[in-house]
C-alpha positions in Angstrom: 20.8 -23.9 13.6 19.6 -20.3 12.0 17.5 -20.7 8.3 19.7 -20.7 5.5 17.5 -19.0 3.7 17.8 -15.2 5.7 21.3 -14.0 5.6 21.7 -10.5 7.4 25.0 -8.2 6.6 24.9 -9.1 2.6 23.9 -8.0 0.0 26.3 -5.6 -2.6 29.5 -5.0 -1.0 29.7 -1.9 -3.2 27.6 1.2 -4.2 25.8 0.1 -7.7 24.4 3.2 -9.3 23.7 3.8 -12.9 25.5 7.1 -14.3 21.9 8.2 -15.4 20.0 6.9 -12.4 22.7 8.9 -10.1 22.1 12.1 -12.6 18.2 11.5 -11.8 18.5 11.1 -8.2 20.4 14.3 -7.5 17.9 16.3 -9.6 14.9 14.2 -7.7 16.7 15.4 -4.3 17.1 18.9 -5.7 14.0 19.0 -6.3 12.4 17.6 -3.4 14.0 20.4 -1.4 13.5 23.4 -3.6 9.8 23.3 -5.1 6.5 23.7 -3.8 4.9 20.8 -1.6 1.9 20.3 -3.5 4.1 19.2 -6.7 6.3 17.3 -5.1 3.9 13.7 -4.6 4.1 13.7 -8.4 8.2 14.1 -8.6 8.7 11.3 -5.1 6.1 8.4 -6.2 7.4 8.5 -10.4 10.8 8.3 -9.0 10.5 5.5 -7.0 8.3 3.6 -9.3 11.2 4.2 -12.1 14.4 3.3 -10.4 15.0 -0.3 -10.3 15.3 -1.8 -5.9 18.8 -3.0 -6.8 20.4 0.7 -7.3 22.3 1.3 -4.0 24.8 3.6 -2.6 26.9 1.4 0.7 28.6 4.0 2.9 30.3 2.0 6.0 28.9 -1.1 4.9 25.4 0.1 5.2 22.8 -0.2 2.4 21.3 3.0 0.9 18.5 1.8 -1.9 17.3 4.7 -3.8 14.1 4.5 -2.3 15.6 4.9 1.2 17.6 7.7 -0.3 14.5 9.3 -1.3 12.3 8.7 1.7 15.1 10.4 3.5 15.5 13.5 1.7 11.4 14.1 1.6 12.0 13.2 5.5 14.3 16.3 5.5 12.2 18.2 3.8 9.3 17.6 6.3 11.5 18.6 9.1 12.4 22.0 7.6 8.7 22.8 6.6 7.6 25.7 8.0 4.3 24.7 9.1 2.6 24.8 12.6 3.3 21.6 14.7 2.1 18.2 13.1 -1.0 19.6 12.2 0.3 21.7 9.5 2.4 19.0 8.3 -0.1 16.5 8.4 -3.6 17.0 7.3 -6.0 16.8 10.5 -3.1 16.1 12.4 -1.8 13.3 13.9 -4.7 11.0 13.7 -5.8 7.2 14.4 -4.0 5.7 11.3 -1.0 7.8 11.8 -0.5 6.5 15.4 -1.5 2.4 14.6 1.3 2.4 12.1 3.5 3.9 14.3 2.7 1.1 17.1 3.1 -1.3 14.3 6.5 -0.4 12.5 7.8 0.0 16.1 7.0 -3.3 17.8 7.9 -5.1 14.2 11.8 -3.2 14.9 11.7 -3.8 18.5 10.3 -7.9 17.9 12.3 -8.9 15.5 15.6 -7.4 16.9 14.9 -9.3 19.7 14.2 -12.2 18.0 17.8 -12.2 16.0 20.0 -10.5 18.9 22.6 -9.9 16.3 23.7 -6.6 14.8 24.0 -7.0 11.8 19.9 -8.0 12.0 19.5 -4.7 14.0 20.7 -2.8 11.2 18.8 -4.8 8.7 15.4 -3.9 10.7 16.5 -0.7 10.8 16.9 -0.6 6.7 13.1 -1.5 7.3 12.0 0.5 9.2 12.8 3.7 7.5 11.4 2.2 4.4 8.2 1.1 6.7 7.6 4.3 8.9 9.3 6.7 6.9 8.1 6.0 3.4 4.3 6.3 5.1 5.2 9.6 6.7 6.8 10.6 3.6 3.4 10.7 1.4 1.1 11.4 4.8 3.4 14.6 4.8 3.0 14.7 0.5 -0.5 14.1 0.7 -2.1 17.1 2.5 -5.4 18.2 1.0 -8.2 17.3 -1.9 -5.9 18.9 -5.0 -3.1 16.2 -3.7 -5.4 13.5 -3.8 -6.2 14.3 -7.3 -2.7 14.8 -7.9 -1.2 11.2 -6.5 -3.9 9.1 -8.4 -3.0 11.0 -11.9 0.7 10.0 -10.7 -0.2 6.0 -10.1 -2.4 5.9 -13.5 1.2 7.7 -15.2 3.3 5.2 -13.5 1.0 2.1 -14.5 0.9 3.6 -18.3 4.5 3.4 -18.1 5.1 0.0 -16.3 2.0 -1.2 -18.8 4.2 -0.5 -21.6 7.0 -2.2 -20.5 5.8 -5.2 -19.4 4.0 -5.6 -22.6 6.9 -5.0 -24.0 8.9 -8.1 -22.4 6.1 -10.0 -24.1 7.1 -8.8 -27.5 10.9 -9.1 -27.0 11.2 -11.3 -24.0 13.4 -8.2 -22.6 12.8 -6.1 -19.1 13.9 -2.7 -20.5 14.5 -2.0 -16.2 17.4 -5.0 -16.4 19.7 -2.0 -18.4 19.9 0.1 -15.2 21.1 -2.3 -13.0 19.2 -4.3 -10.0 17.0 -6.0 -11.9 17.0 -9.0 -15.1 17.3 -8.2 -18.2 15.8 -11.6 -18.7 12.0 -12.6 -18.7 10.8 -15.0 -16.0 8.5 -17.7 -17.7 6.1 -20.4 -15.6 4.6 -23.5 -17.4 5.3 -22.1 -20.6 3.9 -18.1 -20.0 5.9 -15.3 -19.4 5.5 -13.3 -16.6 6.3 -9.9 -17.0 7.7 -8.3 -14.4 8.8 -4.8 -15.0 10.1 -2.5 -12.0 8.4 -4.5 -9.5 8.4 -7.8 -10.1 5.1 -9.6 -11.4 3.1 -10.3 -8.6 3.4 -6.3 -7.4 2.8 -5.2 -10.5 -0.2 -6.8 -11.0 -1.7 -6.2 -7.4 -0.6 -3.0 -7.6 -2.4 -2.3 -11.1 -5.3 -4.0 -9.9 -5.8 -2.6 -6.7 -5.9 1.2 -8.4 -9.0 0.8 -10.5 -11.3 1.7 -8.6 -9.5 5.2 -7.9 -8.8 5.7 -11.7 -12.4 5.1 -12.3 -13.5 7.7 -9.8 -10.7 9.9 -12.0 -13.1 9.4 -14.6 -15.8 11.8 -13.6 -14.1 14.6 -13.4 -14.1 15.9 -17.4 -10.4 17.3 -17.4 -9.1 13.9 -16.0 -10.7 11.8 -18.1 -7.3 11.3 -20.5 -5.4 10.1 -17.6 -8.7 8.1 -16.0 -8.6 5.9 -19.8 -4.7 6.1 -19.4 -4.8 4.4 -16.1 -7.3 2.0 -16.6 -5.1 0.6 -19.9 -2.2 0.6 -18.0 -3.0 -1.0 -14.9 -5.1 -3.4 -17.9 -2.0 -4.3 -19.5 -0.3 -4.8 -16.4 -2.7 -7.5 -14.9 -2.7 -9.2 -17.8 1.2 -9.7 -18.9 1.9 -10.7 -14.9 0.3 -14.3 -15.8 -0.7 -14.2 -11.5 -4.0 -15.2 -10.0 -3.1 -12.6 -6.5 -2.9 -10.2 -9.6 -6.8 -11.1 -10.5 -7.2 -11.4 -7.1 -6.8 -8.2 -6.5 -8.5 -6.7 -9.3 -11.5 -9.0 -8.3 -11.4 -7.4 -4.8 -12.0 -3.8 -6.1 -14.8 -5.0 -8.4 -16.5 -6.6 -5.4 -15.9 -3.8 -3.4 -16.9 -1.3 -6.2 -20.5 -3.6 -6.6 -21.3 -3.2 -2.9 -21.9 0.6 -3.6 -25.5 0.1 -3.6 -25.8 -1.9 0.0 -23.2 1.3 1.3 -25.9 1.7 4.0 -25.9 -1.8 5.2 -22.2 -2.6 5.4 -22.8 -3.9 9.0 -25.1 -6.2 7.9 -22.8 -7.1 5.0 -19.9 -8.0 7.3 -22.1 -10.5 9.9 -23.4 -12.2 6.9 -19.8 -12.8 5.4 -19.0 -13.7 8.8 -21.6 -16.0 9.5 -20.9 -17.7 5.9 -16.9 -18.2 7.0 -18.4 -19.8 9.9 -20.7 -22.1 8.7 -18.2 -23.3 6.0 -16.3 -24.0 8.4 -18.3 -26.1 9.7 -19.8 -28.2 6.6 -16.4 -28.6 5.4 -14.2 -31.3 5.6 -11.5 -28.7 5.3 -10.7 -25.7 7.3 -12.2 -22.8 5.3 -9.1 -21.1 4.6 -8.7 -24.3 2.6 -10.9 -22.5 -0.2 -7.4 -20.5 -0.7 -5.8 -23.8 -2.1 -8.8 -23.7 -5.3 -7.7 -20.4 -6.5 -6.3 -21.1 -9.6 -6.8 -18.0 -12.1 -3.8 -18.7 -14.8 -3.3 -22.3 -14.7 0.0 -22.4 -13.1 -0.7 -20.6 -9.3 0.9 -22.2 -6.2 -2.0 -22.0 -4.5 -2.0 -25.2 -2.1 1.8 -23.5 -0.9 -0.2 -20.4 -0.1 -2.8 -22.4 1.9 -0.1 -25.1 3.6 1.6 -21.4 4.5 -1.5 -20.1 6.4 -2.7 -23.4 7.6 0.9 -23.7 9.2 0.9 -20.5 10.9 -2.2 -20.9 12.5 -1.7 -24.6 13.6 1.9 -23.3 15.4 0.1 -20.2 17.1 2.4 -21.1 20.1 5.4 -20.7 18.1 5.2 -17.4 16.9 2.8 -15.7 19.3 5.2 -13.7 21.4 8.3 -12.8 19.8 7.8 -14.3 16.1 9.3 -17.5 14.7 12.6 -17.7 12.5 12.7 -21.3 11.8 9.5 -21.6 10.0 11.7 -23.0 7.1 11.3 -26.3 9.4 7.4 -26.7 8.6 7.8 -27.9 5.3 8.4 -27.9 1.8 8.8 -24.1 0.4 7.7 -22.8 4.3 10.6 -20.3 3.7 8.3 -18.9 1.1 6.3 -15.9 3.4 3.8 -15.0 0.3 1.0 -13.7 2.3 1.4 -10.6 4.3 -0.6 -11.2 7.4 1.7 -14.5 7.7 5.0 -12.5 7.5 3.8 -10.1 9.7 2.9 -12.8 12.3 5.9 -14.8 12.2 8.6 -11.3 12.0 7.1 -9.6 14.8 4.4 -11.3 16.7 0.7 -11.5 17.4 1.4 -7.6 18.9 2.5 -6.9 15.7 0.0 -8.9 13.5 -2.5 -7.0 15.8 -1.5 -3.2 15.1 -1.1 -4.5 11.4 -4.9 -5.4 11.1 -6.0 -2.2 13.2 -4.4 -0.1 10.3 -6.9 -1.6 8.1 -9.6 -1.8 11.0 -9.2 2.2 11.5 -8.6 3.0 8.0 -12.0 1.2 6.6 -14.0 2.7 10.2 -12.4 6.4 8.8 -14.2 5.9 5.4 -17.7 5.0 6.8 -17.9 7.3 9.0 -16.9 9.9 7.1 -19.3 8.5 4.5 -22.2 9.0 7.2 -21.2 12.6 7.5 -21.1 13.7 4.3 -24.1 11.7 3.1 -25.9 12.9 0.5 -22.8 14.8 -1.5 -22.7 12.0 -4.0 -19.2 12.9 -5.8 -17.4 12.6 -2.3 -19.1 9.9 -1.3 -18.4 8.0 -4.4 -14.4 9.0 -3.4 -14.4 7.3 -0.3 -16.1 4.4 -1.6 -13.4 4.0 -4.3 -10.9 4.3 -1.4 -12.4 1.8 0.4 -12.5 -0.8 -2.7 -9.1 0.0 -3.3 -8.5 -0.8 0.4 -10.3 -4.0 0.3 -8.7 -5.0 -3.3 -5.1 -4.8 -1.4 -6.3 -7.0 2.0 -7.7 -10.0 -0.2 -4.3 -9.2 -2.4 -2.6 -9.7 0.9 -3.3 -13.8 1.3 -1.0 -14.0 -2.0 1.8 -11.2 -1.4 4.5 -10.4 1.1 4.9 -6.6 0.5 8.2 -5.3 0.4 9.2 -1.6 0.5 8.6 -1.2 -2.9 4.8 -2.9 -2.5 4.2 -1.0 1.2 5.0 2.4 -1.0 2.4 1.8 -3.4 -0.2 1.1 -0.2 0.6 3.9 1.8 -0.6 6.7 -0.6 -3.8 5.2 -0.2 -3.9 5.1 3.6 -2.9 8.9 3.2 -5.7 9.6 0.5 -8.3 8.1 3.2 -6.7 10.4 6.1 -6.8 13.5 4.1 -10.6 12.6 2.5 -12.2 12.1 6.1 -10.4 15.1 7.3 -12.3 17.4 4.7 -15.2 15.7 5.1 -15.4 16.4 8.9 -14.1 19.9 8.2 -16.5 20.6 5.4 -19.3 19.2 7.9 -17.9 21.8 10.9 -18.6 24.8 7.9 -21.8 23.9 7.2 -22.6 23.8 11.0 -20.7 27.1 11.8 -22.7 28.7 8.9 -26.1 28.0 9.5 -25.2 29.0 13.7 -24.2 32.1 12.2 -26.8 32.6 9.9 -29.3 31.9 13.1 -27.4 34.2 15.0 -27.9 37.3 12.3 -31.4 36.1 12.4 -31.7 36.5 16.1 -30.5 39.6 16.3 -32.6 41.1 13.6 -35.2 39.9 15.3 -34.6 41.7 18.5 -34.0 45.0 16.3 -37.4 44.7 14.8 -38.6 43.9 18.3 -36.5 47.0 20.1 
């Protein structure tokens, strides 16, 4: 007997698109294929952080969200650039990152329609994986040198002024402005009394996407003609932490502080990382517990499900054999609410595998071993290695974020400009490295020579 709670092939059985959100999208694609690259991150990422998920066009009986819509067209716009080979359309080229999510977004399709063996789950995966592999190659391609970095985090403090406002809105008048447009509620979603504002992305991704940014806007701050949309941000993504009444939300904004405190030990990471390791260890050991039981005693608002989110993890780890190979669809069966996949690393593991799971974690694995060292390079240039640092906070803010969030396509879109920022920010460190070197070689080069002169 299949879950009842995964139904492939439904969904709207007919295109649902505003009159003003269609108007917006053509201009958007327009857009997208007409202007510059370097302005287009700005036009792509406020798009699809303003059009609500439920806004689709069905052609054939297949699905086109907005967002897919738009990840195609930039897609398009890739293929037509007149660059030379994947290194000009991808800063550095094609590099570690690129290729782990590649293995990852591939053996999740490839799992998981083996898993179903039905069609109409092979064109569901297939939804997913545009929105997976495309979406990252969409802003990798966006995303291309240290102006565009710049660029992308004024966009994400804009978008959380925005989504800020609204969701304090649905405070005041218990109203989701977004719910007009279509695909999403009109109505506010209260829990033990406190509303949970949700705005565009629902309340849990607003908040971890809010908190997981402040780090970057606070590196915004130092530079003097950012500082407006640095404060901007930081209110914002405030605001938006606060109305989503979610401890992952907190969560996530207490990752980036504890990433952003480590600045000082920047040298001694390694050490950092045995000690939390050996501390995991020996909890697990003194405890009665297992010490992923410490996730059941986060309780930030008074009203978290935070024993489901333990029960969830504790579950996947106790049916290893289950899932291991080809992922597990009947995980409904473990209990009450087991349907419920809110933590990442757990949906990843039971969709596609422990192959899966693995390239998963190696995105992260690659992506924090990028930022040191391209930290060790460049040590000694403060300002840039205060950048990385903030990347890596922000990194680390979304990974503890992940034991209380499934990401969607809407959440993986607001992590993959980051992975993109931390491609592009070890690339010029490396290359601004490779002209000091080349520099002083020529510089002893000249010397050489005018030595032999003087000696001739």
């Amino acid at each position: 007997m299949e879950p009842q709670h995964i139904r492939f092939g439904g969904g709207a059985t007919e295109t649902q698109l505003h009159p003003l959100v269609a108007v917006l999208l053509l201009i958007v694609i327009v857009l997208i294929l007409t202007r510059p690259r370097e302005k287009l991150i700005t036009v792509f990422l406020l798009s699809c952080f303003s059009i609500p998920m439920g806004q689709v066009v069905v052609l054939g009986g297949i699905h086109f969200t907005v967002l897919r819509i738009l990840i195609l067209a930039v897609l398009g716009r890739m293929l037509i650039f007149q660059g030379s080979g994947l290194e000009g359309r991808f800063a550095g080229g094609f590099n570690a990152i690129d290729q782990v999510v590649v293995l990852w977004t591939v053996s999740a399709l490839i799992i998981l329609s083996l898993q179903w063996m039905d069609m109409q789950a092979l064109i569901h995966n297939l939804g997913d994986f545009v929105d997976a592999l495309g979406g990252y190659l969409a802003v990798r391609f966006l995303i291309f040198d240290g102006d565009a970095i710049r660029r992308t985090i004024k966009t994400l403090a804009a978008i959380c002024v925005i989504q800020g406002a609204c969701m304090i809105n649905e405070q005041i008048t218990h109203l989701n402005v977004f719910g007009y447009f279509g695909g999403a509620s009109v109505g506010v979603t209260v829990r033990d009394g406190k509303i949970r504002s949700e705005g565009l992305m629902g309340c849990i991704y607003a908040g971890v996407f809010a908190g997981s940014l402040i780090p970057l806007f606070l590196w915004l701050w130092q530079h003097r003609n950012s500082r407006i949309a640095a404060c901007a941000g930081l209110a914002g993504a405030t605001a938006m932490i606060i109305t989503s009444q979610a401890s992952t939300s907190w969560m996530a904004l207490g990752g980036s502080i504890v990433g952003l405190a480590f600045w000082s030990l920047r040298k001694q990471m390694r050490l950092v990382r045995w000690a939390l390791v050996t501390a995991l260890v020996l909890l697990h050991l003194v405890m009665k517990a297992p010490v992923w039981a410490l996730i059941a005693r986060v309780d930030l608002t008074g009203s978290s499900s935070s024993y489901h989110r333990y029960y969830l993890l504790d579950n996947c780890i106790r049916h290893f054999s289950d899932w291991w190979l080809l992922g597990y669809k009947y995980y409904n069966l473990w209990g009450w609410d087991m349907w419920d996949l809110c933590n990442q690393f757990v949906a990843v593991a039971l969709t596609g595998g422990l192959l899966t799971l693995v390239f998963y974690i190696a995105i992260f694995s690659r992506s924090f071993g990028s930022i040191g060292t391209a930290r060790k390079i460049i040590e000694g240039d403060r300002a840039q290695e205060w950048l990385l640092w903030c990347m890596g906070s922000t990194l680390f803010a979304a990974v503890v974020a992940h034991f209380g969030i499934n990401y969607m396509a809407q959440g993986l879109l607001g992590l993959f400009p980051i992975l993109a920022c931390i491609s592009v920010a070890s690339f010029e460190a490396r290359q601004a490295v490779r002209s000091i070197v080349e520099t002083d070689q020529q510089e002893q080069l000249a010397s050489a020579f005018s030595v032999a002169e003087i000696a001739g």
